[in-house]
N, C-alpha and C positions, 0 to 999 in steps of 0.2 A: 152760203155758209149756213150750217146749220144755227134755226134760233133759241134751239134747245141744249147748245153747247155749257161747258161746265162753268160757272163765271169765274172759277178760278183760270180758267186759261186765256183770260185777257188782260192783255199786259197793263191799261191804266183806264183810270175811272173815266164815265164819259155824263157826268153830269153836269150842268151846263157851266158850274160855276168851274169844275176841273175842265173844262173842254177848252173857256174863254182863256183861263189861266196856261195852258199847254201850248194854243194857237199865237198868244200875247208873246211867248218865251220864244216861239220859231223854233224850224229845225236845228239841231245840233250839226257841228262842222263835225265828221268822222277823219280820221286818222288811221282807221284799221288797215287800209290799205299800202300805206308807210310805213305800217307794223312787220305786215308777211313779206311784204318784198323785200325792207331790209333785214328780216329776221332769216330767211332761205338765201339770199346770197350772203351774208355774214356765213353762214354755215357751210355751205358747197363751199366757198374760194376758201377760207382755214382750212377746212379738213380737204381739199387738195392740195394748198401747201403740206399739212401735213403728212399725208398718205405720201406724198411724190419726194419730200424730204425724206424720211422714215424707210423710203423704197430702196433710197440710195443709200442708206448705210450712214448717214450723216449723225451726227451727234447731236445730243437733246437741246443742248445749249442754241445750235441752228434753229432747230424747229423752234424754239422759241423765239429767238430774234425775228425771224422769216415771220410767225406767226404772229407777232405784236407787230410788227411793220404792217402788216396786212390789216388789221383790226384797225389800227391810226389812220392811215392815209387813204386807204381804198373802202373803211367805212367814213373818213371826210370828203372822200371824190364822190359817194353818192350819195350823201346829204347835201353836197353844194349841186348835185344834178337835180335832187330833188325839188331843194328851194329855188333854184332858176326856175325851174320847167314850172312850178306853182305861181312862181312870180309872176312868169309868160300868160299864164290865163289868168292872173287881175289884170297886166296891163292891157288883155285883148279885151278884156270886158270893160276898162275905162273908157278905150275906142270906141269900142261900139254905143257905147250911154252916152259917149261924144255925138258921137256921128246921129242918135235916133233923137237926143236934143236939139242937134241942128235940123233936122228931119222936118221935126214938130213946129218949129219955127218957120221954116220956110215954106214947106207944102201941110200944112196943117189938114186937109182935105184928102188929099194923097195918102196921109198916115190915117187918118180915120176909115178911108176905106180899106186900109189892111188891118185894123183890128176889126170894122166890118165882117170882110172874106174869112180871120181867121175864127170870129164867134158863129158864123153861120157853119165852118164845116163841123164845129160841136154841136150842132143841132139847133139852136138857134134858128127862128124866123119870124117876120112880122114884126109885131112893133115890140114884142121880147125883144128882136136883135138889136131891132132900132135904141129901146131903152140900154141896154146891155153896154151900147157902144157911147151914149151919154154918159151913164155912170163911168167909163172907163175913162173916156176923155175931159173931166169934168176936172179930173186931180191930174196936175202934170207929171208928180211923181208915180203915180199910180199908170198912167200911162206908158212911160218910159220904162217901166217894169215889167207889163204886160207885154211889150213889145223887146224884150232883151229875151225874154222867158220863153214867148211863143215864136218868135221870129226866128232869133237866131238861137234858142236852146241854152241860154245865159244859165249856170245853177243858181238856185235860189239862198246856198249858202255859202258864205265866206270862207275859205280855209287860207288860214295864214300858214305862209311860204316858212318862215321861222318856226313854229314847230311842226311842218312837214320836215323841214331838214332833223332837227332835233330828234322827232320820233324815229325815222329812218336810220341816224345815226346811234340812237341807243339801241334801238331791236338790231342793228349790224353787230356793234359792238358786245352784246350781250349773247347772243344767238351763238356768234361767229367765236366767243371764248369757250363756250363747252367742248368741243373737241380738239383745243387746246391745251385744257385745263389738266388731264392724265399726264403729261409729258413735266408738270410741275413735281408728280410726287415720284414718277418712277420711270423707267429705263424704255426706249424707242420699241424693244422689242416686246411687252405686256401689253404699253401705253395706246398703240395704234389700234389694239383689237377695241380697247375699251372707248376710245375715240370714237373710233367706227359707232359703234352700239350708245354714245352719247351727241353724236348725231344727227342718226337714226330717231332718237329722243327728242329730240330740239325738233323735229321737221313736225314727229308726229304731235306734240305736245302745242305747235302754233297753228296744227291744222286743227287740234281738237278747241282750242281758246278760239278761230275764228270761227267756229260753229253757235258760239253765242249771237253771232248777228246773221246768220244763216236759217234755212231751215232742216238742213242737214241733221242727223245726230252728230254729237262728239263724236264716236269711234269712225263715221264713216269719213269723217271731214280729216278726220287726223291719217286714216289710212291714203286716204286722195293725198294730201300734203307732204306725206312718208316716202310714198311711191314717186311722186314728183322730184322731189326732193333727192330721193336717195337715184336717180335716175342721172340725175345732174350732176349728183356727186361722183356715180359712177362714169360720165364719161370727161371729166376732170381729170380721173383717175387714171382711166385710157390712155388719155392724152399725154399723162406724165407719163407712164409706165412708155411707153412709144419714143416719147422723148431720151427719156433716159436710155431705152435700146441704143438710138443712134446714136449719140453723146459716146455710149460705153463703145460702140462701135466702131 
């Protein structure tokens, strides 16, 4: 990196009293992840209810029931997949803090030489490694830490399963109402185009917001997430338009 960079392009202070105070705080648990997945399938499954209802000639009142049906349950089936599956890696990581407590107790010797093996491939040697591996085994929670982190790849931060579901379920249900929403004010045959092109909106508008934790720009992230997006929506779309052939069939 350059050391002549502008210091305004550093995101926080690194003086020691802001260093202790940042380090003291811990990582933050992120959510953005929960954001784009549930905010791109909220949008693809709406707007191919609604393209594929709209197809058929069905009436607004349908799309609308269809469309809120789909919002409610199928942004609550993947808020309850989400909170499972987040549940599933705390309860794997309580196993495992089991399992390296019981570790540490029994073969005490056995685990020192694997935080040994694991400080030596960091470069570690001599009596650094040697000291290295006393300061580690000295604290047992410090040990047990070391060994979740490096052993088995443990994250170092907590995300609660609860607002994993929560967030997936609001970005579903928020995302997945804008191509909806046209069908409130006016008639299946306007309403689809603007659908379409609101969207369209929604994909690109959650690829440009996920560019804040990126190093992307906005317009590139939002183009990648438009084209993903509207890719899925389109073979949704397929699918209906195909189905309904044979149905009319």
């Amino acid at each position: 990196m350059d050391p002549n960079a502008d210091r305004a392009t550093i995101e926080h202070a690194h003086s020691p009293t802001a260093i202790a105070a940042r380090l003291q705080e811990g990582p933050r648990a992120s959510y953005l992840r929960d954001w784009v997945f549930g905010g791109i399938d909220g949008a693809v499954t709406t707007f191919a209810i609604v393209a594929g209802v709209a197809g058929a000639s069905l009436s607004t009142n349908v799309i609308l029931i269809l469309g809120a049906a789909n919002l409610l349950a199928d942004g609550f089936s993947m808020a309850a997949g989400n909170y499972s599956g987040v549940k599933a890696e705390k309860d794997d990581y309580e196993r495992l803090r089991e399992m390296e407590i019981r570790h540490i107790a029994v073969t005490p010797e056995g685990e020192k030489e694997e935080v040994r093996q694991i400080f030596a491939a960091k470069g570690f040697e001599g009596d650094d490694l040697e000291r290295a591996v006393e300061i580690i085994t000295e604290s047992h929670e410090r040990w047990v830490r070391v060994m979740l982190e490096e052993e088995h790849g443990a994250p170092k931060v907590d995300r609660s399963p609860v607002k994993a579901g929560l967030v997936t379920f609001a970005a579903f249900f928020v995302c997945g109402a804008a191509p909806l929403a046209p069908f409130l004010f006016g008639g299946a045959s306007h309403a689809l185009a603007i659908a379409t092109a609101m969207a369209g909106a929604t994909f690109f508008g959650i690829g440009a917001l996920k560019s804040k934790w990126s190093t992307a720009p906005w317009w590139r992230s939002g183009l990648e997430t438009l084209g993903i997006g509207m890719i899925a929506a389109g073979v949704a779309y397929g699918v209906g338009a195909l189905l309904k052939g044979l149905v009319g069939g």
